[in-house]
C-alpha positions, 0 to 999 in steps of 0.5 A: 500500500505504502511504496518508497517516498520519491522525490515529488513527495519529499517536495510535497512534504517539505513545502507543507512543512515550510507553510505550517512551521515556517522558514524560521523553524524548520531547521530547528524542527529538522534537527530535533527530528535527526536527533530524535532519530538518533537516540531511537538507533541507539536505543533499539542497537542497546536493545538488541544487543543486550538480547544477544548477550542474555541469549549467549548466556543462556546457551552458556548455561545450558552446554555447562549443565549438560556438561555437568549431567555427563560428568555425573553420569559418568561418576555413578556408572563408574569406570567401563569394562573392558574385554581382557584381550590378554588371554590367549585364544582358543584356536583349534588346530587340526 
């Protein structure tokens, strides 16, 4: 519905701003707005990486608790039997 904002409607928009807040105005009212902006860049970059990090911590915590059940499970099974492949064979000769 809504397309990219072309040139003939950056006209538009500014010369109905120039009408409604006049010459005076309209460069103090553009830099609020880039400023305004600014800060929203900062704030949703200060978001998103904060997700990332609590996300990195929680697949930290998860690997170190499946590490740690493994070390468990592996304590009370105890060491793992091996066959004693010193024992001579039982080979028939004929």
């Amino acid at each position: 519905m809504f397309g990219s904002i072309g040139m003939p409607e950056l006209i538009i928009i500014f010369v109905i701003a120039l009408i409604i807040f006049g010459p005076r105005k309209l460069p103090e009212l553009g830099r609020s707005l880039g400023r305004s902006l600014n800060e929203f860049k900062k704030a949703s970059n200060d978001l998103q990486n904060t997700l990332d990090q609590e996300i990195r911590l929680e697949e930290q915590k998860e690997k170190d608790a499946a590490a740690a059940a493994a070390a468990r499970k592996a304590e009370t099974e105890g060491p793992a039997v091996t066959p004693d492949t010193t024992a001579p064979s039982q080979t028939v000769s004929r």
